[in-house]
C-alpha positions, 0 to 999 in steps of 0.5 A: 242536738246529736247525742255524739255532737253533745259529747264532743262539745264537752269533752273538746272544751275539757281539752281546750281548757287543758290546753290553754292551762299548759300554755299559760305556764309554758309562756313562764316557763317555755321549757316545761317538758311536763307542760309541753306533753300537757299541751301536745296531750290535749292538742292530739286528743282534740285532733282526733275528737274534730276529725269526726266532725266536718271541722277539716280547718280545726283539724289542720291547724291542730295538725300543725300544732300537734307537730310544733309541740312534737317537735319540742318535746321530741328534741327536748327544747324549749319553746319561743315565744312566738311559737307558743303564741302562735299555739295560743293562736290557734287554740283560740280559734278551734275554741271559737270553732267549737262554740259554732259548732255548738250554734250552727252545727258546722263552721262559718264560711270563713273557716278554710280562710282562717286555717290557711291563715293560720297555717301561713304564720306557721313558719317553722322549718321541718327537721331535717332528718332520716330518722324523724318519727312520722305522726301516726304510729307504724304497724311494728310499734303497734305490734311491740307494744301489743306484744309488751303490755305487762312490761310496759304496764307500770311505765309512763310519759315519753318513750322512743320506739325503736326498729333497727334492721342490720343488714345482711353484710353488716358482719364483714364491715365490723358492726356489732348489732348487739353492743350498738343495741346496748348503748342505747340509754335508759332501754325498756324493751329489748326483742330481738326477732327474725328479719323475715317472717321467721328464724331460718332453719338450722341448716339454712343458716349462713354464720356469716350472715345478719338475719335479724331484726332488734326492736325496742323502747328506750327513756331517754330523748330523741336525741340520745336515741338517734346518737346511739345509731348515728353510724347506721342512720339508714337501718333505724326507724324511730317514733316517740310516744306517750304513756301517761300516767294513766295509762295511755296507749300506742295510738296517744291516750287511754282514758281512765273509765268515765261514766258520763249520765245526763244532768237531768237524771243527776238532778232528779238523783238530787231531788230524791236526796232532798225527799230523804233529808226532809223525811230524815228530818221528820223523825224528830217530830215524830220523836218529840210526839212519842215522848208523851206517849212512850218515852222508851219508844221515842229513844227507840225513834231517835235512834232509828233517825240517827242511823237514817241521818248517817246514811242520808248524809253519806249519801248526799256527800256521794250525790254532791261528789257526783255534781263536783266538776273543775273550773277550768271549762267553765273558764276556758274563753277567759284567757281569749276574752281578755286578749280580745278585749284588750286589743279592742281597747288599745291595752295590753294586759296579762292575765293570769289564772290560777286554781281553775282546777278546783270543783265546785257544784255544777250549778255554781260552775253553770252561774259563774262565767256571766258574772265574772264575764262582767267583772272581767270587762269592768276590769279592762274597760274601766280599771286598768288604764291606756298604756301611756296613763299608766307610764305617766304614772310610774307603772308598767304599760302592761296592766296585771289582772290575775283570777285566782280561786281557791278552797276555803272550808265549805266556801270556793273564794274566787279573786279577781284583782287589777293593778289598775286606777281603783275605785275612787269612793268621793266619786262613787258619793257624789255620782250616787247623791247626783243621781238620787240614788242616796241622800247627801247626809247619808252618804256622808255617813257611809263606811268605805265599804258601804260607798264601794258597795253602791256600785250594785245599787240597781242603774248606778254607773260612773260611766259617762259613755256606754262602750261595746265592751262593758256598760251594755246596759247591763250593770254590777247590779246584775252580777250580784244579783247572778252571785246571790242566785248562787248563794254567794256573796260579793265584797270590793277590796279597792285602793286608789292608784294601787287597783280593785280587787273583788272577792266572791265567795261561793258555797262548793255544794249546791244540793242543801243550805244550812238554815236558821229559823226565825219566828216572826210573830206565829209565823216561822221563816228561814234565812240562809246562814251564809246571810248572818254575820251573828245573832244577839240578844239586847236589852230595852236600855241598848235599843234607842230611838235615832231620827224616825228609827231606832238603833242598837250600838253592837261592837264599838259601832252604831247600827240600825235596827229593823223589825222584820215583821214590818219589813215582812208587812206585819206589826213589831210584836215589841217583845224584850229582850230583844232578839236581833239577826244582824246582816250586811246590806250595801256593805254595812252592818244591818239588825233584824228584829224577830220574836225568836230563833229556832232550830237549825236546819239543812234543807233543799232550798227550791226556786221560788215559782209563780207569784213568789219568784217576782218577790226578790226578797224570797230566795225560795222555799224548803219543806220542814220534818213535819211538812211545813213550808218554809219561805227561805229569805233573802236579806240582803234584797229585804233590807235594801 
């Protein structure tokens, strides 16, 4: 792909997220000035990004959008809804023309049709007034604002450039240039120059004459501007503008400096960080080695390890910071999606986003749109109901579905809830038993949670019809399985009649995993901490034998103890007391007994390749201070 087509690509979808944010807000809230310069920003960065490309209908629609929202903000109104919908519109469609872009390399065939379409629905009437700015900024405004760059330098959002030109006879009819000049509200800048190229000489000057010319900037609205020179509306030329807040220039935005390096080369930075971490961690087995040896050299070892650990870790927070990115392009077509998706089915939804601002792990952003993609048809395909079941039971026609992510210690917890029909676990029970997924008996023994937690079980659904927008072949087995590739974890908060909400827990940083280590018999494995709900140790008198298994009561509940040497293919050591790793699986709690625990560790955990990446139950492996290689498990697969 051409390197400057790769650019666009990311920095438009930044824009389009942009965008869309400002207008989700605008639509509650349609006389938010700041959200109005948000959205007018980011449509006329996007303008100029696509005039670079032979997208000419993406371009002419962003026009008539640029001047919709300048015209709004130049007034200081606010916006209606059929005016920010039809923002919405449009922004949509240059989100679709983008992702053509990113196919085919140009737009469809179809595209001139679609902007004239578009273009035809925007039916909004032209300002009838002299002094309406045009859109490209004038050559006098350009040059003042050269001219003034220290005054201007700590000023920000929307400004009105001014240039009025008295004219010559302006004296004999009472005008008084200046003191109109001084009404003018809230003035940054007041020049006053020549009306020609330069000053006449002195003794060229007629006192009865007007030979200058005043330029200026004002605060205040478009409004108060234009009041200021109501008398003389043939002398003044106005324009607004924008500084923003980083410093934006005349031409509409200066970006604060970014230096934009390829995925590739980051990665291979993080790989080098991994190295440094296992050779950080090496030291302590060096250390343990001199201890026979040369006590004194061994502290002399720690220490060195200590200082080495401080600056790995300083530079692997610096690495992940690097690696941090927002949400909101990976969530951009969710909004568009949602709309589609319910005028596909007949409903009618709102969707709200919240937090999309918050960064995470590129890779965790790379992993999230599909699963959440899914979530999101379930939602509308399944949860929330037709408009006339939702009246017949008492609720709004329009069904709710908000998507809020927020920053929980080391976790990003990203929410998907529905006010919809729920989830009924009487029916998940007896589909699961119907269908041979679980027996009778121990469905009847399964937890709320447990019953939700079915629905991932490979194959299951309650569908009775496949629809074009969820089923697809494609179940909720395969969005947990997209959240466990990215070390997170799922839960189902459901109520009957009341909604579902699904609750997705996500590690902010990629680069390493905390790890417990085990020992099985004289083998050691690691398992992710995020896995474990606690580890205990029990007695032979709490171990008791229940059916063909045996179980252990742990908190007031009963749970099923499992060896994982037998899981792992090996023989149960029997060693007492007993030490259990205690997991979920389906939602319930599951015990694993192991021989041992061992040291904690913060390690890179690699992809499992050739024979071990067709074992689910192996999440990866990661490499010890004294180069050992440690298979990572993965519980949750292990033990269903």
């Amino acid at each position: 792909m051409d390197e400057l087509l790769s650019q666009f690509l990311i920095e438009g979808r930044d824009l389009i997220a942009d965008a869309q944010a400002a207008l989700s807000t605008l639509r509650d809230d349609p006389s938010n000035a700041a959200q109005i310069d948000r959205a007018f920003r980011a449509v006329h960065t996007l303008k100029g990004s696509v005039a670079i490309f032979a997208m000419a209908p993406a371009e002419r629609v962003l026009h008539a959008a640029e001047d919709l929202l300048q015209r709004a903000r130049a007034a200081n109104t606010a916006l209606t809804a059929d005016e920010i919908g039809r923002l919405v519109a449009t922004i949509d469609q240059v989100d679709r023309w983008v992702d053509e872009m990113e196919a085919h390399g140009a737009l469809g065939k179809d595209a001139a049709g679609i902007a004239t379409g578009l273009l035809d629905a925007e039916a909004v009437a032209e300002a009838g007034t002299a002094a309406r700015p045009a859109t490209a900024m004038p050559a006098w405004a350009d040059a003042m604002l050269a001219r003034e760059a220290k005054l201007l330098a700590q000023a920000t959002g929307p400004l009105i450039a001014f240039c009025y030109k008295p004219d010559g006879e302006a004296f004999f009819r009472g005008d008084d240039p200046l003191s109109l000049v001084a009404s003018v509200p809230e003035l940054v800048v007041l020049s006053i120059l020549p009306a020609g190229d330069a000053w006449p000489e002195a003794e060229a000057i007629d006192p009865f004459a007007c030979f200058m010319r005043i330029e200026g900037i004002s605060a205040a609205s478009l409004a108060e501007v234009q009041a200021a020179f109501r008398l003389v509306p043939d002398q003044i030329e106005l324009h607004p503008f924008e500084i923003a807040a980083d410093n934006e220039t005349s031409a509409g935005v200066l970006a604060a400096a970014t230096l934009r390096v390829e995925a590739a080369r980051v990665d291979a930075l993080v790989d080098g960080v991994g190295e440094l971490i296992v050779s950080a961690n090496a030291f302590s087995t060096i250390a343990e080695q001199a201890e026979a040896i040369d006590p004194a050299l061994a502290v002399a070892i720690r220490g060195a390890q200590a200082d080495l650990q401080r600056a790995v870790d300083g530079l692997r927070r610096s690495v992940s910071a690097v690696r941090l990115v927002p949400l909101a392009p990976t969530l951009r077509r969710l909004p568009r999606l949602v709309r589609e998706i319910a005028a596909d089915l007949g409903k009618q939804i709102e969707f709200v986003l919240t937090g999309e601002r918050a960064e995470v792990d590129k890779q965790i952003a790379d992993g999230l749109f599909e699963p959440l993609l899914h979530l999101v048809r379930n939602a509308i395909d399944h949860g929330i109901e037709a408009p006339a079941q939702r009246e017949a039971a008492g609720k709004p026609a329009t069904g709710q579905l908000a998507l809020s992510i927020a920053r929980d210690g080391e976790d990003i917890v990203v929410t998907l809830g529905d006010d919809g029909a729920g989830i009924d676990p009487e029916r998940i029970r007896a589909v699961a038993v119907a269908r041979g997924v679980i027996g009778a008996e121990a469905a009847e023994g399964l937890s709320e949670a447990g019953t939700l937690a079915l629905i991932f079980t490979p194959g299951f659904s309650t569908a009775e019809t496949v629809s074009d927008v969820s089923g697809r072949g494609v179940g909720m087995d395969a969005v947990r399985a997209a959240i466990d590739a990215i070390h997170g974890r799922i839960e189902i908060d459901s109520r009957i009649g009341a909604g579902t909400r699904f609750i997705l827990r996500l590690p902010a940083n990629a680069i390493t995993t905390r790890l417990l280590i085990v020992r099985v018999g004289q083998d050691r494995y690691a398992v992710p901490f995020e896995q474990i709900s606690e580890t205990v140790r029990v007695g032979a008198e709490r171990l008791v034998p229940v059916g063909t298994g045996t179980a252990c009561v742990l908190r007031d509940r009963t749970v099923p103890v499992l060896s994982l040497a037998e899981l792992l293919g090996g023989a149960e050591g029997g060693a007492l007391p007993a030490r259990l790793l205690v997991t979920r699986a389906g939602g319930e709690p599951v015990a694993l007994r192991v021989d041992g625990f061992s040291e904690r560790l913060d390690a890179m955990v690699r992809r499992p390749t050739g024979l071990l990446a067709g074992m689910a139950s192996v999440a990866g492996t990661a490499v010890m201070g004294d180069g050992g290689v440690l298979l990572v498990l993965n519980l949750p697969e292990l033990v269903a």
